[in-house]
Structures are given as structure tokens and as C-alpha cells.
C-alpha positions as protocol buffer text, in pm:
chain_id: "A"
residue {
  index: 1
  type: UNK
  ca { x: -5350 y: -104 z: 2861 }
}
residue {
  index: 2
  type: UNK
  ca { x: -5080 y: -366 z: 3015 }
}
residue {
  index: 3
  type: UNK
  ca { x: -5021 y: -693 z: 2868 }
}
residue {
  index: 4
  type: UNK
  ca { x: -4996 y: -941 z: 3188 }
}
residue {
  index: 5
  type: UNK
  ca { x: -4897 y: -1224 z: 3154 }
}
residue {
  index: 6
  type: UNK
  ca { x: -5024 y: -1335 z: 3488 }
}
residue {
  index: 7
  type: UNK
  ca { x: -5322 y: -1313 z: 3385 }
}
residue {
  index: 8
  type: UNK
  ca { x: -5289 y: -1452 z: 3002 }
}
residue {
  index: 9
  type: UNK
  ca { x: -5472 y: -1797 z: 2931 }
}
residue {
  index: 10
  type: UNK
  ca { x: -5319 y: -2078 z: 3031 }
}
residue {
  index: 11
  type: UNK
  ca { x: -5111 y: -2301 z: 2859 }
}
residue {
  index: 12
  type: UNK
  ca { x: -5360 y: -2624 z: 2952 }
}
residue {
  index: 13
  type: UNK
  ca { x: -5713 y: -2640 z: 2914 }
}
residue {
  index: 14
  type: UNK
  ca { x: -6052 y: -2866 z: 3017 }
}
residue {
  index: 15
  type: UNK
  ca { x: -5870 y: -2908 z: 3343 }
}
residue {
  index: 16
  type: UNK
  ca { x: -6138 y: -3065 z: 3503 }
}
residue {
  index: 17
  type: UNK
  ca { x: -6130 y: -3338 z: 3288 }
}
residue {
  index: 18
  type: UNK
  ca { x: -5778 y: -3410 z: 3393 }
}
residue {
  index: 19
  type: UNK
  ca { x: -5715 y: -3705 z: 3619 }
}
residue {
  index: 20
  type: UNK
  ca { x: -5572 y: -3620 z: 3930 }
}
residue {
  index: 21
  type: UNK
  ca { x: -5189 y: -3739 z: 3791 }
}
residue {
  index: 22
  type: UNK
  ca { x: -5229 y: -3538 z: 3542 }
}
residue {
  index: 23
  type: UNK
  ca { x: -5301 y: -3261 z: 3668 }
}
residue {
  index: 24
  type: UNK
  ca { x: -5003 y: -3280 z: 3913 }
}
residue {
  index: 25
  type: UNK
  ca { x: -4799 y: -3396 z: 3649 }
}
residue {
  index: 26
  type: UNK
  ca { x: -4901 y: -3032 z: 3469 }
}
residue {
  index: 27
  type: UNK
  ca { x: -4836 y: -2841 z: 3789 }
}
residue {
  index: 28
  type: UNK
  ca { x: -4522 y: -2982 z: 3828 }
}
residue {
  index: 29
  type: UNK
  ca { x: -4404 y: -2911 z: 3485 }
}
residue {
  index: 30
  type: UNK
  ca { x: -4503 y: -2500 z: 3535 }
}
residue {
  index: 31
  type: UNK
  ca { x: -4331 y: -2521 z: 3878 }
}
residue {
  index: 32
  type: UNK
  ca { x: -4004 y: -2601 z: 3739 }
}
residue {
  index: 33
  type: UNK
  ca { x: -4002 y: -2306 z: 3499 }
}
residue {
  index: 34
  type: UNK
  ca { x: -3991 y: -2065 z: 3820 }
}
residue {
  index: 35
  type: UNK
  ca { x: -3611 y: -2099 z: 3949 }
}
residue {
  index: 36
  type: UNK
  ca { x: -3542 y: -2036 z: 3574 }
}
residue {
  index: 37
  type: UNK
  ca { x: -3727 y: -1703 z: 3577 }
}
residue {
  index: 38
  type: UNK
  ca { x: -3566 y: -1595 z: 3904 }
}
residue {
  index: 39
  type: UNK
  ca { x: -3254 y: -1658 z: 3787 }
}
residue {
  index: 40
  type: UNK
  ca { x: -3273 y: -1423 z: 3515 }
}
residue {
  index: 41
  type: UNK
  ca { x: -3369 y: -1182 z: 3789 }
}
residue {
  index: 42
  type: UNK
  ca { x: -3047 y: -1209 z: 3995 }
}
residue {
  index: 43
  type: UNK
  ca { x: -2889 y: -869 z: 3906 }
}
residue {
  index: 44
  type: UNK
  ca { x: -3230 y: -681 z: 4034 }
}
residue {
  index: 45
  type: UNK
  ca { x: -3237 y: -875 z: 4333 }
}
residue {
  index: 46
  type: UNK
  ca { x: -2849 y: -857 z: 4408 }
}
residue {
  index: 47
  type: UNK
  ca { x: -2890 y: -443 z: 4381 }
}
residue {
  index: 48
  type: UNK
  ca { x: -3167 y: -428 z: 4597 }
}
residue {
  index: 49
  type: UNK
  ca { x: -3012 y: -657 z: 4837 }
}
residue {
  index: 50
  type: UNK
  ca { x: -2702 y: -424 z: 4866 }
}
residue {
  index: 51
  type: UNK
  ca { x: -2915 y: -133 z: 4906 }
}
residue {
  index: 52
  type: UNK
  ca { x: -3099 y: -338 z: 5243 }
}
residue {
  index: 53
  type: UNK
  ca { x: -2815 y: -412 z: 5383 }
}
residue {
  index: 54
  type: UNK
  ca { x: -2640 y: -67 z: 5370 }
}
residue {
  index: 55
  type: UNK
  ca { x: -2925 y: 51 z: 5542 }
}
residue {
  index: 56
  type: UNK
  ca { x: -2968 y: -172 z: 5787 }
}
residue {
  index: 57
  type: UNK
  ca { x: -2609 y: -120 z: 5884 }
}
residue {
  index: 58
  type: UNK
  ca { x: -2720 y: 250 z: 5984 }
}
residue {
  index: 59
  type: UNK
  ca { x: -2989 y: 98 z: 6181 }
}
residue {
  index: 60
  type: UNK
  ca { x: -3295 y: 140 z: 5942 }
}
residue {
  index: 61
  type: UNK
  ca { x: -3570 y: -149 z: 5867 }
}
residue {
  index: 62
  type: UNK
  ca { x: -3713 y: -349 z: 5584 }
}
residue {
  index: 63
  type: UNK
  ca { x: -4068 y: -308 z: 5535 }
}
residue {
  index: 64
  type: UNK
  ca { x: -4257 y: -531 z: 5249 }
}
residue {
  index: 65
  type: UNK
  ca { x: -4616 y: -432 z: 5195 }
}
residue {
  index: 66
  type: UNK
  ca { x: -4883 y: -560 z: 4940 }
}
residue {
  index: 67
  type: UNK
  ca { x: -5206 y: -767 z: 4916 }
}
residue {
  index: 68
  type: UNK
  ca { x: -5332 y: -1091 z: 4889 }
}
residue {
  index: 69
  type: UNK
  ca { x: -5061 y: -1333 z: 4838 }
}
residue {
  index: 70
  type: UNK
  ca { x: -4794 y: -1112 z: 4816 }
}
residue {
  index: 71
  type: UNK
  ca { x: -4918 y: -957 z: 5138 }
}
residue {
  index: 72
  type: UNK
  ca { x: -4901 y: -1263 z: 5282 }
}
residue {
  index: 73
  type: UNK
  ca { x: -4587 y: -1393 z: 5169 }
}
residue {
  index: 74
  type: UNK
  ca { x: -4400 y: -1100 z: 5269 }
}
residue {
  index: 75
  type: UNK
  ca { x: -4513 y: -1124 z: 5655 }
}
residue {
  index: 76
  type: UNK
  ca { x: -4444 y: -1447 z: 5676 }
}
residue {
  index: 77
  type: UNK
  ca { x: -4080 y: -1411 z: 5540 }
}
residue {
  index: 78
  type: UNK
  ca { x: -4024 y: -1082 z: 5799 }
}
residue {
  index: 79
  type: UNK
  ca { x: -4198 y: -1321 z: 6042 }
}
residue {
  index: 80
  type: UNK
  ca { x: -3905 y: -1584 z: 6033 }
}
residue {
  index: 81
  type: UNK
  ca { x: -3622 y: -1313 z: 6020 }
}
residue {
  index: 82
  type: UNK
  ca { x: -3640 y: -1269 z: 6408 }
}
residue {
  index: 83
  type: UNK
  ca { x: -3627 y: -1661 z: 6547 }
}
residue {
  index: 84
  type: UNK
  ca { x: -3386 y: -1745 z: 6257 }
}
residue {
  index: 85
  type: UNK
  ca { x: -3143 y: -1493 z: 6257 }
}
residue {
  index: 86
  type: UNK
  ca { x: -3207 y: -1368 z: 6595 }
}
residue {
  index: 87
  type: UNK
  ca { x: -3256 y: -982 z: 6484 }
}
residue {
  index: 88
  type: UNK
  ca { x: -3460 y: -770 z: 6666 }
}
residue {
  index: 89
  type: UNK
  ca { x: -3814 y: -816 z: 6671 }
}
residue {
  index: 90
  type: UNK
  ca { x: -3959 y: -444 z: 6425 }
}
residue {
  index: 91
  type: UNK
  ca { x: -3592 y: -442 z: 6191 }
}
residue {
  index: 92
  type: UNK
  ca { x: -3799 y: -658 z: 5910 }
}
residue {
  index: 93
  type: UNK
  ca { x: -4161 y: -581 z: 5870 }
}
residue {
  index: 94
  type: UNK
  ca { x: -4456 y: -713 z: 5671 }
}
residue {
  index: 95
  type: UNK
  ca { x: -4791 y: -536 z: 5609 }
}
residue {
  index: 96
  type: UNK
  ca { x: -5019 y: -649 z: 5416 }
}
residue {
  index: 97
  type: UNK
  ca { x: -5354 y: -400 z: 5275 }
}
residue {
  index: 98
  type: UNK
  ca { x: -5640 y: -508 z: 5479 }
}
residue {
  index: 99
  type: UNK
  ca { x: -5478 y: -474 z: 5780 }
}
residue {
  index: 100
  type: UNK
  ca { x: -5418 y: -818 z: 6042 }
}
residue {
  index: 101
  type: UNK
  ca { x: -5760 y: -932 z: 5948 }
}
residue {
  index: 102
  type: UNK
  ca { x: -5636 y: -996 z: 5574 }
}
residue {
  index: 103
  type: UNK
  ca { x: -5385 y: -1236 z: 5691 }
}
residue {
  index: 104
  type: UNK
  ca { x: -5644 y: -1491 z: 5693 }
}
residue {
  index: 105
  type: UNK
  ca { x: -5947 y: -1355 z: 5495 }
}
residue {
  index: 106
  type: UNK
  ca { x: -5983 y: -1132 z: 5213 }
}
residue {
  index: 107
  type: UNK
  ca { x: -6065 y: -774 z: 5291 }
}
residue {
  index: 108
  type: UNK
  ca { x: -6288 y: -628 z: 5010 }
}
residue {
  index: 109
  type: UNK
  ca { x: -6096 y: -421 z: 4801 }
}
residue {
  index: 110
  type: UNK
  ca { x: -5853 y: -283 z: 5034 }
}
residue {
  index: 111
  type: UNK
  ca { x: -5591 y: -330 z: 4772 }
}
residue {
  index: 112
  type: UNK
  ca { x: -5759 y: -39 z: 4597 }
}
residue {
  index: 113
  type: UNK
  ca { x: -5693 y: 225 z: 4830 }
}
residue {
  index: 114
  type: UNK
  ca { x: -5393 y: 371 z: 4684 }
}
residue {
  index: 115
  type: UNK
  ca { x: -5317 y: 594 z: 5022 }
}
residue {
  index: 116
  type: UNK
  ca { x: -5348 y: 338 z: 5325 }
}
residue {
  index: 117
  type: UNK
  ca { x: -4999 y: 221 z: 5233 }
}
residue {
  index: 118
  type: UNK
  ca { x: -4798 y: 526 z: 5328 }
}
residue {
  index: 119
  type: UNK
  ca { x: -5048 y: 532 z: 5671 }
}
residue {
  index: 120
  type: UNK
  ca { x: -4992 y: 157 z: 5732 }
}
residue {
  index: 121
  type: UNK
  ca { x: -4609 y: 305 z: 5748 }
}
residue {
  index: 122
  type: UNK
  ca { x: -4661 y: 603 z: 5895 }
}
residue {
  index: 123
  type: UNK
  ca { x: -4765 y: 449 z: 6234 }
}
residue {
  index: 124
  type: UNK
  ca { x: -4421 y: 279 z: 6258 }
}
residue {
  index: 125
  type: UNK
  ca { x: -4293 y: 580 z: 6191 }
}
residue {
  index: 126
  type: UNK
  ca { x: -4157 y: 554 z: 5884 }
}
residue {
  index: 127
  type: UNK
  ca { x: -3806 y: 744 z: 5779 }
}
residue {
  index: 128
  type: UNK
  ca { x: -3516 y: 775 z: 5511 }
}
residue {
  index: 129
  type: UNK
  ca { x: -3320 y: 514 z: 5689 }
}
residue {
  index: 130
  type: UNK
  ca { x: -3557 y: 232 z: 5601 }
}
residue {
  index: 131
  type: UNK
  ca { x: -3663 y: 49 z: 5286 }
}
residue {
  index: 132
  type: UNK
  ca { x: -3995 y: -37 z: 5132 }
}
residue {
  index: 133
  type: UNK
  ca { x: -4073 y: -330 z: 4871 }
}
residue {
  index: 134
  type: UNK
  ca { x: -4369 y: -329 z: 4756 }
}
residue {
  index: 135
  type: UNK
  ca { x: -4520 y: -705 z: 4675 }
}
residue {
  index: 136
  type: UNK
  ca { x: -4757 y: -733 z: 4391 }
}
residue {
  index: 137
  type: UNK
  ca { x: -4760 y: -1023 z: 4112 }
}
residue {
  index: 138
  type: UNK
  ca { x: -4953 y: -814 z: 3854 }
}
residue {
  index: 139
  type: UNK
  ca { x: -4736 y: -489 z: 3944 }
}
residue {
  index: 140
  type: UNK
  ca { x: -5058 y: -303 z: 3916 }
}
residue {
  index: 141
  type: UNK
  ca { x: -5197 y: -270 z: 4313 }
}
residue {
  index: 142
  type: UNK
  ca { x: -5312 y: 62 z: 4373 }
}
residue {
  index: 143
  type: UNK
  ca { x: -5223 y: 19 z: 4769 }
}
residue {
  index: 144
  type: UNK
  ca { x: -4848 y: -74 z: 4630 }
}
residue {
  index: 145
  type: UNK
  ca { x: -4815 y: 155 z: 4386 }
}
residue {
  index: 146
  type: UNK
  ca { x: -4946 y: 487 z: 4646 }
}
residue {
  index: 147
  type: UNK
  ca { x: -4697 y: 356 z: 4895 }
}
residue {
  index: 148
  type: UNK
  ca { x: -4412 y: 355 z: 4674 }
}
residue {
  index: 149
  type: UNK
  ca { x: -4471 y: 699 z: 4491 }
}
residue {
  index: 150
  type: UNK
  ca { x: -4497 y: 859 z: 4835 }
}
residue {
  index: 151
  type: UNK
  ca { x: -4176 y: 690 z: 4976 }
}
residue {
  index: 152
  type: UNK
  ca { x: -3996 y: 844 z: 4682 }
}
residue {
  index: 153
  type: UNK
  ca { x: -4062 y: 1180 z: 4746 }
}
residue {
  index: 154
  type: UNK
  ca { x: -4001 y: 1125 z: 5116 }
}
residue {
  index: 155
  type: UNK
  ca { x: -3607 y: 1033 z: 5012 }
}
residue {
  index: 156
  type: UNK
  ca { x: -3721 y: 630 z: 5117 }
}
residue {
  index: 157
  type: UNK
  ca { x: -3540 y: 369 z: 4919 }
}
residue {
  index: 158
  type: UNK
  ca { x: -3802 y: 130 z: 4762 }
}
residue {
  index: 159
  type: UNK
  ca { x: -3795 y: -188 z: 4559 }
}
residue {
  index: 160
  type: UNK
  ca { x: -4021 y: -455 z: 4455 }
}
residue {
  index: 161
  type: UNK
  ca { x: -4093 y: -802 z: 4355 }
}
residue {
  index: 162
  type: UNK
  ca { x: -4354 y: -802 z: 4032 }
}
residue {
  index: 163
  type: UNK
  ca { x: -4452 y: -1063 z: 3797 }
}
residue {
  index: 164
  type: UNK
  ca { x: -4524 y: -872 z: 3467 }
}
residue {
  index: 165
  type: UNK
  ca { x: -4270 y: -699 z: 3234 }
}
residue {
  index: 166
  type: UNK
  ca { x: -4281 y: -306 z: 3259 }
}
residue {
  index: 167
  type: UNK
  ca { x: -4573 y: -260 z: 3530 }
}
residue {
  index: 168
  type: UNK
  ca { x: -4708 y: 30 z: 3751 }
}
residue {
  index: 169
  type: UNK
  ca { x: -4534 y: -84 z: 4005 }
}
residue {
  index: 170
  type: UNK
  ca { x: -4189 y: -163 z: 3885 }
}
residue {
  index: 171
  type: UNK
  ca { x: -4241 y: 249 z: 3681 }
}
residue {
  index: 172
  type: UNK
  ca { x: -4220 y: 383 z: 4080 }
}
residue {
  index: 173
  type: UNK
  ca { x: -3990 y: 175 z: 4242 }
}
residue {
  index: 174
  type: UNK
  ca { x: -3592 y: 253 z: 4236 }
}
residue {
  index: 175
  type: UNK
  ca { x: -3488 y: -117 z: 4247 }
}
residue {
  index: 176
  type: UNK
  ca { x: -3766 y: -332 z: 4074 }
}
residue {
  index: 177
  type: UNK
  ca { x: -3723 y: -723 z: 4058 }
}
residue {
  index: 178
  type: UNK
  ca { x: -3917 y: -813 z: 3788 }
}
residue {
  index: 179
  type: UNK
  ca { x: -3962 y: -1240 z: 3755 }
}
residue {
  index: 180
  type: UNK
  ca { x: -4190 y: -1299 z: 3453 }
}
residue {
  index: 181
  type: UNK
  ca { x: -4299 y: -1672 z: 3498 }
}
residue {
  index: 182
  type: UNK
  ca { x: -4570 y: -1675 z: 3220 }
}
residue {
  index: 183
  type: UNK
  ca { x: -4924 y: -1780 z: 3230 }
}
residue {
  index: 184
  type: UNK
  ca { x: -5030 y: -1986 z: 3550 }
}
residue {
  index: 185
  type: UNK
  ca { x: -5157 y: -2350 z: 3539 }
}
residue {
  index: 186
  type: UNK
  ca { x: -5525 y: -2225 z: 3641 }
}
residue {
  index: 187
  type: UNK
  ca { x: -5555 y: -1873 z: 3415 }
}
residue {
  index: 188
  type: UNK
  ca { x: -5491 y: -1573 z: 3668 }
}
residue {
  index: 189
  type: UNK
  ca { x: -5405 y: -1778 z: 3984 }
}
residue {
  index: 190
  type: UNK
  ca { x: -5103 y: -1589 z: 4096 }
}
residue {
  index: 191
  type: UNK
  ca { x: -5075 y: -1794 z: 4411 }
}
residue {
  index: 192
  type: UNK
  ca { x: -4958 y: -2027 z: 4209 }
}
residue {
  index: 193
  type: UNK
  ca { x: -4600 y: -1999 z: 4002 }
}
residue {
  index: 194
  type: UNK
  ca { x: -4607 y: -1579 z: 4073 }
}
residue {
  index: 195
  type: UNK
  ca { x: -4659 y: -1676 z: 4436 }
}
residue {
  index: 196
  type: UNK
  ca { x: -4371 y: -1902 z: 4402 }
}
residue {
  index: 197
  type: UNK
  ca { x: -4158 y: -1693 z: 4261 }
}
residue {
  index: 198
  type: UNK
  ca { x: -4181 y: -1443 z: 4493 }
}
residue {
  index: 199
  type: UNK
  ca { x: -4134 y: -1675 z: 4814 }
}
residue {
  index: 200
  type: UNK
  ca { x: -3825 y: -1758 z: 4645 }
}
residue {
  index: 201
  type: UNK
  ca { x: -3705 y: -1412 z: 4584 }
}
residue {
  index: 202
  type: UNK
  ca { x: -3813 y: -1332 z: 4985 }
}
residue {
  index: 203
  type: UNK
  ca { x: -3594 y: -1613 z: 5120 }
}
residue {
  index: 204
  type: UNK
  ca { x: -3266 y: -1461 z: 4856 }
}
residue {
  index: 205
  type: UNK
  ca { x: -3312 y: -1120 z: 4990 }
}
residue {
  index: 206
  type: UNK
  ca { x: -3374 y: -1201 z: 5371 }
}
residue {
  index: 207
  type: UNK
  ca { x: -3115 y: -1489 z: 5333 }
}
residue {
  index: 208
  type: UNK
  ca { x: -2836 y: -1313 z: 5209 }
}
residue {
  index: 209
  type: UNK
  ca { x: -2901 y: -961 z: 5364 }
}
residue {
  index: 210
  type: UNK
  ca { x: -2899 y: -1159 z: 5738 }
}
residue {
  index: 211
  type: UNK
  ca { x: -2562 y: -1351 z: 5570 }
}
residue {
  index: 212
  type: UNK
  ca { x: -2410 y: -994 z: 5481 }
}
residue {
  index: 213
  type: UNK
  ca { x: -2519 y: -839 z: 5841 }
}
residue {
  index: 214
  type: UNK
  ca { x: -2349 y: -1106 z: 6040 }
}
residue {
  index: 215
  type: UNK
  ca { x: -2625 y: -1312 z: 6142 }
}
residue {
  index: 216
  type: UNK
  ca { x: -2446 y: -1634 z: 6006 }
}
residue {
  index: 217
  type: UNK
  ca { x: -2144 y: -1825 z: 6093 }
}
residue {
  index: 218
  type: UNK
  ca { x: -2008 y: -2072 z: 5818 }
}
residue {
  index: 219
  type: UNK
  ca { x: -2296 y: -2189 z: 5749 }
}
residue {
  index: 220
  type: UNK
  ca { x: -2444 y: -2182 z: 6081 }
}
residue {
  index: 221
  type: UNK
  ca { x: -2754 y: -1976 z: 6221 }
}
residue {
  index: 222
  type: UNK
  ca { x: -2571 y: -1890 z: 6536 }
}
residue {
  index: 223
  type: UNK
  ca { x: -2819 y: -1645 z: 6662 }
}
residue {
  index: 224
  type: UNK
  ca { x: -3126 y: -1859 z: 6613 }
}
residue {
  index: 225
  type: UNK
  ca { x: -3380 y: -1844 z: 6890 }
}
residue {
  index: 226
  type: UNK
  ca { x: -3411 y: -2136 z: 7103 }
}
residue {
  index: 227
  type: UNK
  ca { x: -3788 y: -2159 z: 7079 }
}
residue {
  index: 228
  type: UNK
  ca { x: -3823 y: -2523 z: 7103 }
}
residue {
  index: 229
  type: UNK
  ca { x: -3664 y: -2830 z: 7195 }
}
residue {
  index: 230
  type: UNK
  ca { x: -3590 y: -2908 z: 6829 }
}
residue {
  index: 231
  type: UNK
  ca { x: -3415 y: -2612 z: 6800 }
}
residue {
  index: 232
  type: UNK
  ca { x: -3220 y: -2657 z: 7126 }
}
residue {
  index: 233
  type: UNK
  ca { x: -3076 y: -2986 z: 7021 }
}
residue {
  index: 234
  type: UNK
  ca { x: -2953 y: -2832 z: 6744 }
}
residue {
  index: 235
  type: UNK
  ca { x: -2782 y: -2598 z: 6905 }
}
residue {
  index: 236
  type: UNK
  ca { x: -2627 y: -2819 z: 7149 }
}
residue {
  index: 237
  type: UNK
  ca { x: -2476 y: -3006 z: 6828 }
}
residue {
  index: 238
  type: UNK
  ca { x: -2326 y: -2664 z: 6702 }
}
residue {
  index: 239
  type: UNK
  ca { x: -2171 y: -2607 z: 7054 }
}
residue {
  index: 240
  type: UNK
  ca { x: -2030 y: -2919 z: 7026 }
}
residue {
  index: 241
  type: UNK
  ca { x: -1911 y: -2859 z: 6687 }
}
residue {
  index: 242
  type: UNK
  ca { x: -1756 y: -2492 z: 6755 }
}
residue {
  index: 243
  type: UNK
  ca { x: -1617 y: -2579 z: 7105 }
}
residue {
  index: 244
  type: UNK
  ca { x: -1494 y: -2925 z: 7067 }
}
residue {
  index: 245
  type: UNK
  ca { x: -1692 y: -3067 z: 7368 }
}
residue {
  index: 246
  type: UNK
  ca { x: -1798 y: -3435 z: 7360 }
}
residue {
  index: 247
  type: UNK
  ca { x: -2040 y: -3403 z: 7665 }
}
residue {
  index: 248
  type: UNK
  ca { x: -2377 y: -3314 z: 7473 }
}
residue {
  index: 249
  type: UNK
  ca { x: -2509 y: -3188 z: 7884 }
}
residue {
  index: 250
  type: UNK
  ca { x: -2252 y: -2995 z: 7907 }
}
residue {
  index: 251
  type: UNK
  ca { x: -2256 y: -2799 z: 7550 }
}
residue {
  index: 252
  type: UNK
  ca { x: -2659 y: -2790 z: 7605 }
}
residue {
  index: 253
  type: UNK
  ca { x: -2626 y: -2623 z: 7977 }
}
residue {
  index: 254
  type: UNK
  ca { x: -2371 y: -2388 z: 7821 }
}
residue {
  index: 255
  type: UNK
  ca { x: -2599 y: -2313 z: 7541 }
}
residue {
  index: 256
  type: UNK
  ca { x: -2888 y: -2253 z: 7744 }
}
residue {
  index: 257
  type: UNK
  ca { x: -2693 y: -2055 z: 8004 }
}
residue {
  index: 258
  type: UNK
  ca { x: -2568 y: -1807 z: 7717 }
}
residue {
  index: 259
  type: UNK
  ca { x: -2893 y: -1819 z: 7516 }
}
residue {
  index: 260
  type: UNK
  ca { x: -2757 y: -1829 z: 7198 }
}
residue {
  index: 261
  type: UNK
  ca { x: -2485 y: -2066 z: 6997 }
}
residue {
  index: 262
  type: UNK
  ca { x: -2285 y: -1730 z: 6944 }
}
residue {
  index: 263
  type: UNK
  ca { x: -2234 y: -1622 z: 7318 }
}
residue {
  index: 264
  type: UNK
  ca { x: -2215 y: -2005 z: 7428 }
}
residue {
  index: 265
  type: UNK
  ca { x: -1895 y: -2045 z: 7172 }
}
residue {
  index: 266
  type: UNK
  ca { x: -1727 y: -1703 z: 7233 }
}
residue {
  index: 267
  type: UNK
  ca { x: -1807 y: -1731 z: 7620 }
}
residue {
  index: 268
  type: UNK
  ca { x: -1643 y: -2093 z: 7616 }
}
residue {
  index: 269
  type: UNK
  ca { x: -1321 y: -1982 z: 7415 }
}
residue {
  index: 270
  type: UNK
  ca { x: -1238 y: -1672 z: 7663 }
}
């Protein structure tokens, strides 16, 4: 059998007779292990990463699939891709086991049906061009682990993001990021530091893939969707910046004209 560590005892105990500092104090202290643990994961993540972005290139997708938490996490990191980056809506994809109804409440063990994975994929047509990460803290999710061993022997790139040293999980995927954070603060809440860890890991591989396809200029998101007026203004300021206008009207009607700081900038240089 495994040894998890996500689900070893943790290092503080009688929590409930903590006060309320202390107990944030403790949290605190486990939180700041996390970076540490990523960082040790940086070669994984950078050859995944490379392997994203070469396929995007050819026009494929990223899908992330798992349950629970990781589920969760990975939808919400596909959901910012589009708005952010201003890539089409269906290029980064989260499912999560349970279907749209486990986004906000558990679905009884749908994490245990080790074939729904490659059907959740299957309606979106799934295809060689694309890659699948599979999200699971434990690295032992029977939904996670089905979906990967069938994209293998469908010739589809997959990856994950795991929390335990030499799982299931990390066994079937070609590019495994494993970030081994230790026991949680509350035994066997992966929410917690795994859930952490894995946000973390999301925003380096959405980050920099976005970064490598273009979608950033300096440091700038100039493809960002103007969604709302916060958003807007700061656009306007980047016109400003790129174009050297002083007339924050005028950079903001360009802006808005153009629909994006990228066309506003390249439209206003021609």
C-alpha cells in the first residue's frame, strides 16, 4: 500500500484547544513550507510547460480534470485564462468528476469511476493535439488515473499535479509534477497546503505558457478583456503608456474603439 503523506498525522494536535492566534499562527507556519516544495518541483513543471505550449502552437487545448479540490482549482485557473489573456474561450479547459453540479457540492463518489474521465473528454472531442493534467493531491483518484491511462494509448500528452511521492497517478502520466508538502495542519485536509500547492503550480503553468504564446507584452496583459470598468481604466493607463498620449479620453475611446490594449497600440502607431 502507498505511504501518503497527505494523509499522515499532523504535525499539531488538541487543536481545538488552540486559541484562535494560535491556531493561525500554526496555519501560517505550514503555509510557508509550500513555495519551498514547489520550488523543488520546477524542472517537472518547466517540462510540462514546454510540452503545452508546443501544442498549443499547433492549435490543440489544455484540459485539467480531477475531483474535489483539485477539480475545482483547475476550472477556476482555465476559467481566468480567457478574460486575462484574451485566448479563446474552449483552448484551456477544466472538468472536474461530478460533472457542473460538483463545482459547488460534492457528488458521491464520482471520483471513483475510473472511466467517466475519458467520456467527460470525449464530448469535446478529444485528440492528439491536446493535453490532459490530471489534478489529484493524493495521486490515487480512480477518475484521474482512467483518464490518463486512456489518453496514453490514444497518443495524448498528459501530465499532472500530485501531492505524494511515487503515486498512481504520477505511474501513468508522461510529465508528473510531484509537490510533496507533508502532513496538513488538520490530518488529511488537502484543501489546505496540497490545495495550495497546486493553485500555485496552476497559475506557473497558465502564466508562463500564455507568456510563451504571446499573450503578454513586457509585462503587460495586452489582450485582457475589458469586462469591467476596473479593467478599462487600466487599459486606458497602458494606452497611455504604449502610445505616449496624455489625454486619458482619448487613449480610453481608442481603447474601447479597438477592444483590446494590443489593437489600440498597433492601430495608433500605423
Amino acid at each position: 500500500m502507498m505511504n501518503k503523506t497527505t494523509e499522515a498525522d499532523s504535525y499539531y494536535n488538541n487543536l481545538e484547544s488552540m486559541s484562535v492566534q494560535e491556531l493561525l499562527k500554526n496555519m501560517n507556519q505550514e503555509d510557508k513550507s509550500v513555495p519551498l516544495a514547489v520550488e523543488k518541483a520546477i524542472p517537472q513543471i518547466e517540462k510540462l510547460v514546454e510540452v503545452i505550449v508546443d501544442k498549443m502552437r499547433e492549435g490543440g487545448r489544455l484540459f485539467y480534470l480531477g475531483a474535489g479540490t483539485s477539480g475545482r482549482l483547475g476550472i477556476l485557473d482555465a476559467s481566468e485564462c480567457p478574460p486575462t489573456y484574451g485566448i479563446e474561450h474552449g483552448r484551456v479547459l477544466g472538468l472536474i468528476a461530478g460533472g457542473d453540479t460538483a463545482i459547488r457540492k460534492a457528488v458521491e463518489f464520482a471520483e471513483d469511476d475510473i472511466q467517466q474521465g475519458w467520456l467527460d473528454l470525449q464530448a469535446y472531442g478529444i485528440s492528439n493535439k491536446d493535453v490532459v493534467v490530471g489534478i489529484a493531491a493524493s495521486g490515487t483518484t480512480p477518475y484521474v488515473i482512467g483518464v490518463l491511462e486512456t489518453c496514453n494509448q490514444n497518443h495524448v500528452q498528459t501530465g499532472c499535479i500530485v501531492c505524494n511521492q511515487g503515486s498512481p497517478v504520477a505511474a501513468v502520466s508522461q510529465f508528473p509534477i510531484e509537490v510533496i508538502v507533508g502532513p496538513e495542519f488538520v490530518t488529511g485536509s488537502t484543501r489546505m497546503k496540497s490545495g495550495t500547492a497546486q493553485k500555485l503550480v496552476l497559475n506557473m503553468i497558465s502564466t508562463s505558457a500564455m507568456i510563451k504564446l504571446g499573450r503578454v507584452k513586457g509585462n503587460k496583459m495586452v489582450d485582457m478583456q475589458l469586462s469591467n470598468l476596473k479593467l478599462v481604466d487600466r487599459g486606458t493607463r497602458m494606452v497611455m503608456k504604449n502610445t505616449g498620449l496624455d489625454n486619458y479620453d482619448i487613449a480610453k475611446e481608442l481603447l474601447l474603439k479597438h477592444g483590446s490594449v494590443r489593437k489600440a497600440t498597433e492601430n495608433f502607431n500605423q
